[in-house]
PyMOL Python script that loads the backbone (N, CA, C, O; Angstrom):
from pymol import cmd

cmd.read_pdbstr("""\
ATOM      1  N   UNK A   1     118.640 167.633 159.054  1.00  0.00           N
ATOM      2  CA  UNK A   1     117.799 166.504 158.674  1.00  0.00           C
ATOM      3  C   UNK A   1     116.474 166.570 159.454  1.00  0.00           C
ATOM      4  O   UNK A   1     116.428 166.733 160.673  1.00  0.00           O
ATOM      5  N   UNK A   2     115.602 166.458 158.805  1.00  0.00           N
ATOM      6  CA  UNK A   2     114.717 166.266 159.280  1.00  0.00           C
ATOM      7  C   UNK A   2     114.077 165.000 160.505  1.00  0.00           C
ATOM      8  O   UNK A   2     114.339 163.804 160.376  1.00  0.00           O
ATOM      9  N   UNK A   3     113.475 165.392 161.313  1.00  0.00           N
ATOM     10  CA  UNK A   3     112.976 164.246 162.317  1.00  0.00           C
ATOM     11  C   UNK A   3     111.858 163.649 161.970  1.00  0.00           C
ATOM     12  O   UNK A   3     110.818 164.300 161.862  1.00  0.00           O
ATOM     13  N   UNK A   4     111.909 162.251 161.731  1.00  0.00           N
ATOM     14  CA  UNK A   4     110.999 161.154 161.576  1.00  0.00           C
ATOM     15  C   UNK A   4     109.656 160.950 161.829  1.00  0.00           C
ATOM     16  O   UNK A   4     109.334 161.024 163.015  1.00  0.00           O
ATOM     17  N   UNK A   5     108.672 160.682 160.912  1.00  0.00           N
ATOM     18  CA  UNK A   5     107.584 160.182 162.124  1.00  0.00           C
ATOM     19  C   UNK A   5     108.176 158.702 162.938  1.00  0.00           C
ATOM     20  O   UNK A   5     109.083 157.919 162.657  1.00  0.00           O
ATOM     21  N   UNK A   6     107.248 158.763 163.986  1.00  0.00           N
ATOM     22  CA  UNK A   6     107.602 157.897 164.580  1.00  0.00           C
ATOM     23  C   UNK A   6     106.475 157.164 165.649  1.00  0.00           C
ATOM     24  O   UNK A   6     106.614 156.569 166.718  1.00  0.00           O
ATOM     25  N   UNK A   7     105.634 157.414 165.052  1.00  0.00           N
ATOM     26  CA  UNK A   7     104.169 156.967 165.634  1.00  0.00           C
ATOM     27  C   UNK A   7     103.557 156.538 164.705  1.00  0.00           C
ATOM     28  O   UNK A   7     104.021 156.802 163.596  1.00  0.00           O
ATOM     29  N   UNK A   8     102.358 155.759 164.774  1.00  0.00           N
ATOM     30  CA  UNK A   8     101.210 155.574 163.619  1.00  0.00           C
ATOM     31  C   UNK A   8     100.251 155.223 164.315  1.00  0.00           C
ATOM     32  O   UNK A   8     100.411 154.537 165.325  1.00  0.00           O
ATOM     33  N   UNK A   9      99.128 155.616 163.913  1.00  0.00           N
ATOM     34  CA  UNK A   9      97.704 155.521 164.267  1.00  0.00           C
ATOM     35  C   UNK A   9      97.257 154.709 163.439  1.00  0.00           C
ATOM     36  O   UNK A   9      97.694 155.100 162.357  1.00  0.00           O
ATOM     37  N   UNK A  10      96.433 153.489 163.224  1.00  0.00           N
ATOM     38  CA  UNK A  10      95.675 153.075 162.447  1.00  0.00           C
ATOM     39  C   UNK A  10      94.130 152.752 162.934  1.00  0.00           C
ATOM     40  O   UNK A  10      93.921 152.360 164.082  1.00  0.00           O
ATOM     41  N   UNK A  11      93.139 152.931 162.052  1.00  0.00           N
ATOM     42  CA  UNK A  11      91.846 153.235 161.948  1.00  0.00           C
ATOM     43  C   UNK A  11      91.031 152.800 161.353  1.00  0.00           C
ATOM     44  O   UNK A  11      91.439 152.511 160.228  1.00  0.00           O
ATOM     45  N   UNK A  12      89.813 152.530 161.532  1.00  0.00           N
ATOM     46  CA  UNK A  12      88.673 151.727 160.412  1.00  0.00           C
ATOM     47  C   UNK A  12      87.696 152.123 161.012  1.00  0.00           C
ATOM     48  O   UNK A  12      87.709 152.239 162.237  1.00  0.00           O
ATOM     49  N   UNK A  13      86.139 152.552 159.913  1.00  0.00           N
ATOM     50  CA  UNK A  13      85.157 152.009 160.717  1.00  0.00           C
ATOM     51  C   UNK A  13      84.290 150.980 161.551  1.00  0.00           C
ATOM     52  O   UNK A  13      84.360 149.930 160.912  1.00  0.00           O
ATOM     53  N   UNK A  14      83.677 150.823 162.426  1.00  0.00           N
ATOM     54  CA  UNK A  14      83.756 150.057 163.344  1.00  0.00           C
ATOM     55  C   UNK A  14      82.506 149.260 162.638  1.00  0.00           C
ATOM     56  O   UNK A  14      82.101 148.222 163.163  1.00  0.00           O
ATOM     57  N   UNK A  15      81.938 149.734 161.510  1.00  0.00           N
ATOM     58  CA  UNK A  15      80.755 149.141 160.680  1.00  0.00           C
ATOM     59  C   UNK A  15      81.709 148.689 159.264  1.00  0.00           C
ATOM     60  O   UNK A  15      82.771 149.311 159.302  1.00  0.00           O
ATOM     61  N   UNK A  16      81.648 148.093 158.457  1.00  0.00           N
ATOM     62  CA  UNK A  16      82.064 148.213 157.310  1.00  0.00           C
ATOM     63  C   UNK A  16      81.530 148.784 156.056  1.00  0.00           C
ATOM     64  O   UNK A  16      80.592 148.135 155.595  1.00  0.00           O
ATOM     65  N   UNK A  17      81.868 149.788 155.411  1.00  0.00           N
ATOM     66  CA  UNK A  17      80.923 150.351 154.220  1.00  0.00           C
ATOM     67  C   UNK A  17      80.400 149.375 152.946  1.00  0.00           C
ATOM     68  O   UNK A  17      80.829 148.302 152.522  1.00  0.00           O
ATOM     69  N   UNK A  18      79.626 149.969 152.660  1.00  0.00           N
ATOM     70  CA  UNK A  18      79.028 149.308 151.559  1.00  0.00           C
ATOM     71  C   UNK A  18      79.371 150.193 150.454  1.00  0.00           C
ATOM     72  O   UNK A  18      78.778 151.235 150.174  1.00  0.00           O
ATOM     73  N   UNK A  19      80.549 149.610 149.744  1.00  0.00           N
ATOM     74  CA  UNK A  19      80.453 150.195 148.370  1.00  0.00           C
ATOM     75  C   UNK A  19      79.356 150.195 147.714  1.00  0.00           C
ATOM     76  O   UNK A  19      78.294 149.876 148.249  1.00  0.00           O
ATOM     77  N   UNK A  20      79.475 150.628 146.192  1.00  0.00           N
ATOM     78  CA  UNK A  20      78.150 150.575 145.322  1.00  0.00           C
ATOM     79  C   UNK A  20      77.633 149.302 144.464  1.00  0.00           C
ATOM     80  O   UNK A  20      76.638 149.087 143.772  1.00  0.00           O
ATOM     81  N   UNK A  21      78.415 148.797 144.719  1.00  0.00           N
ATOM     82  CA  UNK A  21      78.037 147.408 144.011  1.00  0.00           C
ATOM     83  C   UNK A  21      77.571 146.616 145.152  1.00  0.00           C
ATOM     84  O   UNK A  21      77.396 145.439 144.837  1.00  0.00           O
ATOM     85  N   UNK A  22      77.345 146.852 146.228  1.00  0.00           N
ATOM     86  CA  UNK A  22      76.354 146.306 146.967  1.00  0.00           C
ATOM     87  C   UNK A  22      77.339 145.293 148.164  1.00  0.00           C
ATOM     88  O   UNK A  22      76.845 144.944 149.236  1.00  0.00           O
ATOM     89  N   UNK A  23      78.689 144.943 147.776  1.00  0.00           N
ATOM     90  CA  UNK A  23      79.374 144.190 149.331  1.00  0.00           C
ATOM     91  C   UNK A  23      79.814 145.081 150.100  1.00  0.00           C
ATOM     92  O   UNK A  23      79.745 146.282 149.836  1.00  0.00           O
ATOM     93  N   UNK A  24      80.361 144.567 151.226  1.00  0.00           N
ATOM     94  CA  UNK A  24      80.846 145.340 151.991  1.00  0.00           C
ATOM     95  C   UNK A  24      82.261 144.823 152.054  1.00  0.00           C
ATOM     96  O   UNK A  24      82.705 143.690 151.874  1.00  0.00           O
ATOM     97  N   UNK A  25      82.989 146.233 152.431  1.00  0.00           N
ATOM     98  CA  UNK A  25      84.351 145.879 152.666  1.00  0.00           C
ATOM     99  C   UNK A  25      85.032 146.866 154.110  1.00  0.00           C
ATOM    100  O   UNK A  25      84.688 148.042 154.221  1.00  0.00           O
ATOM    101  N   UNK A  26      85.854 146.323 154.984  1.00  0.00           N
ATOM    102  CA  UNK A  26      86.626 147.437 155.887  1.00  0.00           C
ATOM    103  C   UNK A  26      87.816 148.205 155.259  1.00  0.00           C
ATOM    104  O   UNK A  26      88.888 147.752 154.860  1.00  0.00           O
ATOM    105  N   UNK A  27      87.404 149.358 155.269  1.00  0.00           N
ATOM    106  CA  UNK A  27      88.651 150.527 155.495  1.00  0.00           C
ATOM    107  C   UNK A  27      89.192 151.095 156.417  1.00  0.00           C
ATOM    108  O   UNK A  27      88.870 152.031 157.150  1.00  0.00           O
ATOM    109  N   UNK A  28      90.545 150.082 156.276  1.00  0.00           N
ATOM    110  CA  UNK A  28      91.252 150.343 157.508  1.00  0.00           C
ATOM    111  C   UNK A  28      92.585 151.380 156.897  1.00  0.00           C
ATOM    112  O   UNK A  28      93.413 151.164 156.013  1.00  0.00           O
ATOM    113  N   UNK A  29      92.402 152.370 157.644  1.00  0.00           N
ATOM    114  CA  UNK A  29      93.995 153.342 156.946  1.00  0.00           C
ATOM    115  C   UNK A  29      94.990 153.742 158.364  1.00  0.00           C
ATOM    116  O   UNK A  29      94.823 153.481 159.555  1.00  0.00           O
ATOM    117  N   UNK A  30      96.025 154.451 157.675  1.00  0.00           N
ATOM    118  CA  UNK A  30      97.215 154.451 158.887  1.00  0.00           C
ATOM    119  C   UNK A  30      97.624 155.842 158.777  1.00  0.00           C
ATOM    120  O   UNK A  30      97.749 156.394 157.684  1.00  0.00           O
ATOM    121  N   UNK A  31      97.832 156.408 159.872  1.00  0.00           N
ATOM    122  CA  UNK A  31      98.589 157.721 159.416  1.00  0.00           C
ATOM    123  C   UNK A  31     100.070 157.875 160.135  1.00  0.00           C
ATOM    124  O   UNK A  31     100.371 157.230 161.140  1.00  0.00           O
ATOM    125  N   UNK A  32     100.596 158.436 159.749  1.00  0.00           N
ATOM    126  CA  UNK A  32     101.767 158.660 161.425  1.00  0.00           C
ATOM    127  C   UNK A  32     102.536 159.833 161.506  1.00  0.00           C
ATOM    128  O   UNK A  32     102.955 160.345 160.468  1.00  0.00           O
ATOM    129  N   UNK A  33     102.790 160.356 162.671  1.00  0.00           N
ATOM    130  CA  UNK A  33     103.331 161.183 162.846  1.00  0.00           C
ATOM    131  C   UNK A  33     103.859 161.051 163.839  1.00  0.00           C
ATOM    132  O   UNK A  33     103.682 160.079 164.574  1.00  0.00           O
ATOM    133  N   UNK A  34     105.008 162.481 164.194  1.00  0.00           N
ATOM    134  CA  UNK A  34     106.711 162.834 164.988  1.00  0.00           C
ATOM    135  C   UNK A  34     106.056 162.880 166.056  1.00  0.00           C
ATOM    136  O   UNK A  34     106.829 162.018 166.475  1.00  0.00           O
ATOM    137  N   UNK A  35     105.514 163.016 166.737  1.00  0.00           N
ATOM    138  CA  UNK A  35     104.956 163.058 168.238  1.00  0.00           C
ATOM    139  C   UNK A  35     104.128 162.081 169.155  1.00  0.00           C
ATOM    140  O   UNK A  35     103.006 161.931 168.671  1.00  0.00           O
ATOM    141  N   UNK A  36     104.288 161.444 170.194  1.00  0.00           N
ATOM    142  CA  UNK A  36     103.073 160.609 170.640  1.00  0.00           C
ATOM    143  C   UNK A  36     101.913 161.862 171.046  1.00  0.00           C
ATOM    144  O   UNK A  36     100.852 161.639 171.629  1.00  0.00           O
ATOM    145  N   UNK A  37     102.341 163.074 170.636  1.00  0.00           N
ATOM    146  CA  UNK A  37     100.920 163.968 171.214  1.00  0.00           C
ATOM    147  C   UNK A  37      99.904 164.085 170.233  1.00  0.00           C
ATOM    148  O   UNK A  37      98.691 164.166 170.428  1.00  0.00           O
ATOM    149  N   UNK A  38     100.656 164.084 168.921  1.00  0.00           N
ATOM    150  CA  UNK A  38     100.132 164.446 167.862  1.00  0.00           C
ATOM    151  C   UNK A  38      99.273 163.346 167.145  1.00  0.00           C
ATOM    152  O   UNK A  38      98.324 163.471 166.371  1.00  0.00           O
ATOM    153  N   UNK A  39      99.908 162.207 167.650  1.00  0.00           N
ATOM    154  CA  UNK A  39      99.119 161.035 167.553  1.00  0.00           C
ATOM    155  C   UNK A  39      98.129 161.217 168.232  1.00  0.00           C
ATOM    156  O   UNK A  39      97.116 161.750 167.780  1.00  0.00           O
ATOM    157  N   UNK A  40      98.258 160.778 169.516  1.00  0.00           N
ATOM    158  CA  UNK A  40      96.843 160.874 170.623  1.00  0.00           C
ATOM    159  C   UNK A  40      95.726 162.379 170.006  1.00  0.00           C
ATOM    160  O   UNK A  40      94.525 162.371 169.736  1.00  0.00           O
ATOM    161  N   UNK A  41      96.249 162.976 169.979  1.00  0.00           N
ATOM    162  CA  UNK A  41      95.353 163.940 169.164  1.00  0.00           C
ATOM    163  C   UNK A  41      94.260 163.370 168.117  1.00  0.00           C
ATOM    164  O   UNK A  41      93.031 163.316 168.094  1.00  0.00           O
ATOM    165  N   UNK A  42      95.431 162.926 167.168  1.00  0.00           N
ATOM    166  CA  UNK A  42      94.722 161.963 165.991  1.00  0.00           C
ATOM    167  C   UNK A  42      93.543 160.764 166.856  1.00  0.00           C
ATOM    168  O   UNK A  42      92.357 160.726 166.527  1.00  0.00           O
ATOM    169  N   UNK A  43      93.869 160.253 167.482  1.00  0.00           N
ATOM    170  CA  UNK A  43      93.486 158.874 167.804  1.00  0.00           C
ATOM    171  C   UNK A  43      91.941 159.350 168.925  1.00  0.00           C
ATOM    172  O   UNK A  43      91.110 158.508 169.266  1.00  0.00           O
ATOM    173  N   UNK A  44      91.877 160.660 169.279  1.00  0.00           N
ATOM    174  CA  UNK A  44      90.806 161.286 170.135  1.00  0.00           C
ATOM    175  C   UNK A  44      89.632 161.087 168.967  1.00  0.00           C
ATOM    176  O   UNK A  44      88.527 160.554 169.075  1.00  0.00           O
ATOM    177  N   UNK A  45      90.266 161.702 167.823  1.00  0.00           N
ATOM    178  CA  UNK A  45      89.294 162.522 166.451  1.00  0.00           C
ATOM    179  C   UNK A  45      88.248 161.501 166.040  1.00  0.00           C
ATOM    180  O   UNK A  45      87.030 161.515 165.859  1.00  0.00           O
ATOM    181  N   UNK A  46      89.558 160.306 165.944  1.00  0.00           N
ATOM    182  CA  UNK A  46      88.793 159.183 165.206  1.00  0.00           C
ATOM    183  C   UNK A  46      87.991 158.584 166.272  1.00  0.00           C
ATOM    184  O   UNK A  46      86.867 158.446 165.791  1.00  0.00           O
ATOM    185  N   UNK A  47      88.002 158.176 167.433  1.00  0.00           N
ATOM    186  CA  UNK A  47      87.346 157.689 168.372  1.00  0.00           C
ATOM    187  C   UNK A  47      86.068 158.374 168.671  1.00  0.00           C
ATOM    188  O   UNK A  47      85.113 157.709 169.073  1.00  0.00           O
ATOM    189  N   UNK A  48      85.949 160.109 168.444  1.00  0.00           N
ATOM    190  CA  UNK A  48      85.011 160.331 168.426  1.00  0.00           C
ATOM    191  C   UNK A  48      83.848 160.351 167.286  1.00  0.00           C
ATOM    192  O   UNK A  48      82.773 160.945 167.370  1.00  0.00           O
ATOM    193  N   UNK A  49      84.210 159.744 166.453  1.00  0.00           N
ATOM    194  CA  UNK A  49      83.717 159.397 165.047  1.00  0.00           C
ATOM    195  C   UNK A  49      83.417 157.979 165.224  1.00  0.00           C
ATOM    196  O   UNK A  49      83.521 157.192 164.283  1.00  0.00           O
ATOM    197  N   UNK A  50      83.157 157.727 166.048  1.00  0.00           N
ATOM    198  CA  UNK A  50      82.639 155.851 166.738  1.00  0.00           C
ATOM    199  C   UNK A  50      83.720 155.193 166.379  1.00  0.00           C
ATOM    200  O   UNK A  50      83.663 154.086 166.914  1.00  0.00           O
ATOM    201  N   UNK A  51      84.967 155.334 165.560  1.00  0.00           N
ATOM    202  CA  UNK A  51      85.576 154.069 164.611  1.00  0.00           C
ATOM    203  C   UNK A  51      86.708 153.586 165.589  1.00  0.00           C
ATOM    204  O   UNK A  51      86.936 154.162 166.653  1.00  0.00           O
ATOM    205  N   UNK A  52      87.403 152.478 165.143  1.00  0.00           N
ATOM    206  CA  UNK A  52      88.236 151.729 166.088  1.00  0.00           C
ATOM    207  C   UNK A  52      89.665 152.085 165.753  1.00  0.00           C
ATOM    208  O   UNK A  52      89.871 152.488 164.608  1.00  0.00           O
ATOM    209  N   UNK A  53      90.615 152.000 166.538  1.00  0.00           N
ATOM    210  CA  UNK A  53      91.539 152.393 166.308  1.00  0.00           C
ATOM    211  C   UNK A  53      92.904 151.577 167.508  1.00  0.00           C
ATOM    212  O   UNK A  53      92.662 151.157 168.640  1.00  0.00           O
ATOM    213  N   UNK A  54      94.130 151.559 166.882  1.00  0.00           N
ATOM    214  CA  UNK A  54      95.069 151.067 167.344  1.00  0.00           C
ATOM    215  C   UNK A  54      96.153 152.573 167.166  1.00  0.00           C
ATOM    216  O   UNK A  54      95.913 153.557 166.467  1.00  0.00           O
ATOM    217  N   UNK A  55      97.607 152.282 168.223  1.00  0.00           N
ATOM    218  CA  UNK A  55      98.692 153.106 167.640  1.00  0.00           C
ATOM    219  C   UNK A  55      99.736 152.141 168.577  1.00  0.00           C
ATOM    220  O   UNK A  55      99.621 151.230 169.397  1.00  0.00           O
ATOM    221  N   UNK A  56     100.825 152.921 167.934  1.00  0.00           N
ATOM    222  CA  UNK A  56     102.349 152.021 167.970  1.00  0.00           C
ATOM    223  C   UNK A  56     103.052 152.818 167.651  1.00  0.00           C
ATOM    224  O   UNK A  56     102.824 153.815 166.965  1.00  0.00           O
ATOM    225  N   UNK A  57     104.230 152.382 168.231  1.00  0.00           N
ATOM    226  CA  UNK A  57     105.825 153.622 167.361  1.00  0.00           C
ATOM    227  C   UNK A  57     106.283 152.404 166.433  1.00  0.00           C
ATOM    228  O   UNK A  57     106.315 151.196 166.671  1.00  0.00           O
ATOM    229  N   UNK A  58     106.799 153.506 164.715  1.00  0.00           N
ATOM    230  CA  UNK A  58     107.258 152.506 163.905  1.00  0.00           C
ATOM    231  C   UNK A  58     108.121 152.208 164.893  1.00  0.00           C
ATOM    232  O   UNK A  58     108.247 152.548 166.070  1.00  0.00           O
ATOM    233  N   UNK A  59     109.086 150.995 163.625  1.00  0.00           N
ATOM    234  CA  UNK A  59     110.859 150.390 163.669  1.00  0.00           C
ATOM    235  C   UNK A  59     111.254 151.175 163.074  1.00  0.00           C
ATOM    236  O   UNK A  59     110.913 151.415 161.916  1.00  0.00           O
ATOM    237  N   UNK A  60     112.281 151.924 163.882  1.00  0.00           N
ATOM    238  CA  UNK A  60     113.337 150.921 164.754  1.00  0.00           C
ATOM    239  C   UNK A  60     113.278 151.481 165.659  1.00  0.00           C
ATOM    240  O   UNK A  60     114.157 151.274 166.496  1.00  0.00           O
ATOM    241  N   UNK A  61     112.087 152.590 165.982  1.00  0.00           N
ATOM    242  CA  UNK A  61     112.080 153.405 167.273  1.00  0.00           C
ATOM    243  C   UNK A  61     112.040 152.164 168.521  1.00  0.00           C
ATOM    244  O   UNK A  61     111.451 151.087 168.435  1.00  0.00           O
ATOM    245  N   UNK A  62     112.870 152.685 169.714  1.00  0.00           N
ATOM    246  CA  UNK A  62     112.897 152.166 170.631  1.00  0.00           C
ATOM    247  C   UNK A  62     112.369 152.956 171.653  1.00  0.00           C
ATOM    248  O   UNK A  62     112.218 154.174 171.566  1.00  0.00           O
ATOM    249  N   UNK A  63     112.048 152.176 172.755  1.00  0.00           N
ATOM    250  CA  UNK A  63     111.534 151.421 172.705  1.00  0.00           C
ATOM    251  C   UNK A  63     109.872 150.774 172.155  1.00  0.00           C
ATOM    252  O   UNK A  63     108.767 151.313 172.087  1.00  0.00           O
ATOM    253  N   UNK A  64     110.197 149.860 171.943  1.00  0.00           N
ATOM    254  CA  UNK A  64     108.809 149.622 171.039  1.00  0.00           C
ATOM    255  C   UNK A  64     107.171 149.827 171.885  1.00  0.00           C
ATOM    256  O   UNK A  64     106.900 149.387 173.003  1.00  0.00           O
ATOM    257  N   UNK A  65     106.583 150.330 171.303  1.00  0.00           N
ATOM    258  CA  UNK A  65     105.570 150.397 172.097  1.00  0.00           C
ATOM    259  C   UNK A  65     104.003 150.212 171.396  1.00  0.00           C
ATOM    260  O   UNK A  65     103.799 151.099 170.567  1.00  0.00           O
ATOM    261  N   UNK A  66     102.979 149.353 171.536  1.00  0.00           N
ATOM    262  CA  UNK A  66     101.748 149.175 170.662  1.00  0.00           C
ATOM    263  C   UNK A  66     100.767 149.350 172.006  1.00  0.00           C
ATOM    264  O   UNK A  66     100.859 148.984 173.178  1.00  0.00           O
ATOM    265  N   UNK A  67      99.586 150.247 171.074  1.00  0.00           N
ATOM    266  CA  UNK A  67      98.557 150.509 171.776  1.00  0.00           C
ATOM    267  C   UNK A  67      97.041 149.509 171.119  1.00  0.00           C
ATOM    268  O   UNK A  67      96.561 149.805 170.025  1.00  0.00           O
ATOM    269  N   UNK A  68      96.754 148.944 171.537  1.00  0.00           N
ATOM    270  CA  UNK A  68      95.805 147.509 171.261  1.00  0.00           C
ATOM    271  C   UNK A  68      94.513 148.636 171.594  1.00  0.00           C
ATOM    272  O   UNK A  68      94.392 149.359 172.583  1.00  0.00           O
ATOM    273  N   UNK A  69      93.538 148.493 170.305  1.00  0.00           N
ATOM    274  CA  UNK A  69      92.321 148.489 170.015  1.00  0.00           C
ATOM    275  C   UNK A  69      91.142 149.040 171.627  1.00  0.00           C
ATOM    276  O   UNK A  69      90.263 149.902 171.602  1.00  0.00           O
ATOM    277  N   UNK A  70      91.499 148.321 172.634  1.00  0.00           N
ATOM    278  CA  UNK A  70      91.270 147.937 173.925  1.00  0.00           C
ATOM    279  C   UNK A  70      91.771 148.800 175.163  1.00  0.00           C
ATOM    280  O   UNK A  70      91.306 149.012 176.283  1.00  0.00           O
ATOM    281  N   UNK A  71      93.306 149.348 174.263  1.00  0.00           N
ATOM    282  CA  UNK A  71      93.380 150.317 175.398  1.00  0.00           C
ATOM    283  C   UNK A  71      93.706 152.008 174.781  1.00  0.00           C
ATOM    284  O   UNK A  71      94.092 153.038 175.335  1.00  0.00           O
ATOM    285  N   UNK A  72      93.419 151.739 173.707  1.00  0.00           N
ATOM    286  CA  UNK A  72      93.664 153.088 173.185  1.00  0.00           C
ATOM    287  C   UNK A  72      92.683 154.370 173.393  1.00  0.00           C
ATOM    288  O   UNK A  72      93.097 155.402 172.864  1.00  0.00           O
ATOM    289  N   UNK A  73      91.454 154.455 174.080  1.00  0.00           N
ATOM    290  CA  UNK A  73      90.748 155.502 174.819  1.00  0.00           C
ATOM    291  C   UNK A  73      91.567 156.025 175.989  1.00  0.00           C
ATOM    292  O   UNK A  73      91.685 157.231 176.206  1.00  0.00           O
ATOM    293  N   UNK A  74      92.268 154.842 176.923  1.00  0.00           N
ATOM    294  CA  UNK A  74      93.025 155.550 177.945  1.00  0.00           C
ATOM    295  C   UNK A  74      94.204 156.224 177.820  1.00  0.00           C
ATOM    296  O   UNK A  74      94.535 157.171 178.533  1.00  0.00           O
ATOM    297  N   UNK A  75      95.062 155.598 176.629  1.00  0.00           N
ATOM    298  CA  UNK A  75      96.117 156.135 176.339  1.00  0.00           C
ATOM    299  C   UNK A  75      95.930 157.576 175.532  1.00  0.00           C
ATOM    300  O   UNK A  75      96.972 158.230 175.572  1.00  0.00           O
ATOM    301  N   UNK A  76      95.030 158.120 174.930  1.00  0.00           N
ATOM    302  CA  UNK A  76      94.667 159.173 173.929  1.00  0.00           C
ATOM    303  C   UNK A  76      94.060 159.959 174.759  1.00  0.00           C
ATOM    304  O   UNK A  76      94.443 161.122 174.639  1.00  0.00           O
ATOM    305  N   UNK A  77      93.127 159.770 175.695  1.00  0.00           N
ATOM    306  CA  UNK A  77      92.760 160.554 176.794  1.00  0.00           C
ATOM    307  C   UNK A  77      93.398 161.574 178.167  1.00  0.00           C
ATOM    308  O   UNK A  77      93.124 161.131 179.282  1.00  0.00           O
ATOM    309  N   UNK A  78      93.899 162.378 178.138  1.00  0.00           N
ATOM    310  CA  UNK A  78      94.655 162.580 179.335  1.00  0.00           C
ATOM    311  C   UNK A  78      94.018 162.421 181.034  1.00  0.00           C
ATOM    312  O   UNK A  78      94.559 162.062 182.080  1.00  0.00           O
ATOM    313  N   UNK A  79      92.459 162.932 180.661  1.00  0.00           N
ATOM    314  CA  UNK A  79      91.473 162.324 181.807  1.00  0.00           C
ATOM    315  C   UNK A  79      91.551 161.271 182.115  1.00  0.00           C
ATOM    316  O   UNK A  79      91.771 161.029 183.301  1.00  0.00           O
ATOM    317  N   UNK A  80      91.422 160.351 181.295  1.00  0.00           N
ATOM    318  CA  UNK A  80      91.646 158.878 181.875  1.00  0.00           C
ATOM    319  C   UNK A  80      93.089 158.426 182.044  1.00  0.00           C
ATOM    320  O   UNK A  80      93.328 157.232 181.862  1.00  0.00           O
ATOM    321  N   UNK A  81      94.068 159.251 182.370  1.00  0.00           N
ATOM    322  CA  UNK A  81      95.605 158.962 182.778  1.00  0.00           C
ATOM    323  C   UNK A  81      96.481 158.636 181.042  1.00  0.00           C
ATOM    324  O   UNK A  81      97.526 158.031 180.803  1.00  0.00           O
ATOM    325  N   UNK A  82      95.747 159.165 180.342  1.00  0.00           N
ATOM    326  CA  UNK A  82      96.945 158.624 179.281  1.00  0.00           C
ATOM    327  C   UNK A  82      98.007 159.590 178.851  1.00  0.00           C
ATOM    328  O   UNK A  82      98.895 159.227 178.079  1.00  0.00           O
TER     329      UNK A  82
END
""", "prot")
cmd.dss("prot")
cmd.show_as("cartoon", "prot")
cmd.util.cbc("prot")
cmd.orient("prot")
C-alpha cells in the first residue's frame, strides 16, 4: 500500500489578481505531500515568489501540527532553525 500524503501546503498571492473582467479575486490553492521535507521545500518556492503561505499535517495524522502564515519562513527554512 501505498504511503499517504500527509502534509499540505496552502498558498495565495499576497496581492489578489485581477481577472479580465476587471474584479479582483484571491487564489488560494493547496498541495500536499508524504514528507514534512517535501513540503518545506514546497513552502521555500512559494515564499520566494512573495506569496503567503500556511502548512499543517492532514487528519488523522498525529500528532496534529499547523504552521500559521507567521511562522512558516522559520519552519521551511533550515537557517532559521526550521
Amino acid at each position: 500500500m501505498a504511503h499517504p500524503d500527509i502534509w499540505y501546503v496552502a498558498f495565495e498571492p499576497k496581492k489578489p489578481l485581477k481577472p479580465d473582467d476587471g474584479g479582483t479575486r484571491a487564489v488560494r490553492s493547496t498541495r500536499t505531500f508524504k514528507s514534512e521535507v517535501d513540503a518545506k521545500l514546497f513552502a521555500m518556492q512559494i515564499l520566494a515568489k512573495g506569496w503567503s503561505a500556511s502548512a499543517g499535517t492532514l487528519n488523522p495524522h498525529q500528532p496534529r501540527q499547523i504552521v500559521a502564515p507567521s511562522q512558516i519562513e522559520r519552519w521551511a527554512d533550515p537557517g532559521l532553525g526550521g
